[in-house]
C-alpha positions in Angstrom: 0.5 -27.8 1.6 -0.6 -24.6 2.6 -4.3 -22.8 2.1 -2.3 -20.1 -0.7 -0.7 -23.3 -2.2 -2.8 -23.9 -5.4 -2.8 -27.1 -7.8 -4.5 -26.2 -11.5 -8.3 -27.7 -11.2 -8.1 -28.4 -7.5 -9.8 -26.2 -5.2 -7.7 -24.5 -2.2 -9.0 -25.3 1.3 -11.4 -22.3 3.1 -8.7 -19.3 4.1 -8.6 -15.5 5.1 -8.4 -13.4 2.4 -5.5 -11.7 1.3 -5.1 -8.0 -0.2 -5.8 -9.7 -3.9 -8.7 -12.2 -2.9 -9.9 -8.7 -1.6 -9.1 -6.8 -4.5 -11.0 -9.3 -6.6 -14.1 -9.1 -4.9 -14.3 -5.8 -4.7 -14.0 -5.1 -8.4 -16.6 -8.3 -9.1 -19.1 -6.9 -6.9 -18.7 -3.3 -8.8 -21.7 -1.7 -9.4 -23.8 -4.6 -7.4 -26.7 -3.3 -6.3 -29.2 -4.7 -3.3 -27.9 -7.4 -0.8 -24.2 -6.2 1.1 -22.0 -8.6 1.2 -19.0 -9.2 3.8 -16.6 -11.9 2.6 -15.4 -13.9 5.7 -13.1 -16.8 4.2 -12.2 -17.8 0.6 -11.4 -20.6 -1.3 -9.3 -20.7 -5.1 -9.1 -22.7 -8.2 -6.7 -21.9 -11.1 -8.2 -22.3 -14.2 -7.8 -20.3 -17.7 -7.9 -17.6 -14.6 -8.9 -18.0 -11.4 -12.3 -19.3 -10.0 -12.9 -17.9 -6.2 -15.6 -18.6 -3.9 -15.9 -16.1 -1.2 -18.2 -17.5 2.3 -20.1 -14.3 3.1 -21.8 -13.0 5.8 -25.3 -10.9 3.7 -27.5 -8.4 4.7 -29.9 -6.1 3.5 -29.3 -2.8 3.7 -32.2 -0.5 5.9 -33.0 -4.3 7.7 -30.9 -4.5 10.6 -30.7 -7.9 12.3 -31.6 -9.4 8.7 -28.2 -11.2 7.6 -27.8 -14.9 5.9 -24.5 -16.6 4.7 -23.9 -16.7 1.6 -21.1 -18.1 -1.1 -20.1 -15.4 -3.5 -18.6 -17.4 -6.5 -16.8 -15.1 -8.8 -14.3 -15.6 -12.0 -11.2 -13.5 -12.7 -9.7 -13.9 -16.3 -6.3 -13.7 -16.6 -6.6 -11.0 -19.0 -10.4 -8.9 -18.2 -12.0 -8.0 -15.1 -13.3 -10.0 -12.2 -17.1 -10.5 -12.1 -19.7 -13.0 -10.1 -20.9 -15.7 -12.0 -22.9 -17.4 -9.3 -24.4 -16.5 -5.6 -25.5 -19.2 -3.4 -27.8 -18.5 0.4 -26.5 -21.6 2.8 
């Protein structure tokens, strides 16, 4: 099985993200004020939709040599915009 291949409920293995994983994220994190972040790898689960969780490097914008990881969770609807339901520091 490869990191795109996706069974319903199971969650894919960490992977680079492709032009949609990107897409996704960028539209979830629309209007986001406060804390940058940079997604690094990503990992998918198909639901009614798709759940994503994006492992991101996070900084503060003005504080340079201030960054954290982080794990951007975010939901994409199959019919509706993409938009974070949860951020996690790790």
């Amino acid at each position: 099985m490869t990191a795109q291949e996706q069974l319903v409920g199971g969650w894919t293995v960490y992977h680079k993200l492709t032009p949609k994983d990107q897409e996704v994220f960028k539209e979830a994190l629309t209007g986001f004020v406060g804390v940058q972040y940079s997604p690094e790898l990503v990992s998918t689960q198909v639901v009614n939709g798709t759940n994503y969780r994006f492992k991101c490097t996070a900084t503060l914008p003005g504080s340079p040599g201030t960054s954290w990881q982080a794990i951007v969770e975010t939901y994409a609807p199959i019919n509706g915009k993409p938009h974070i339901t949860q951020i996690h520091r790790v």
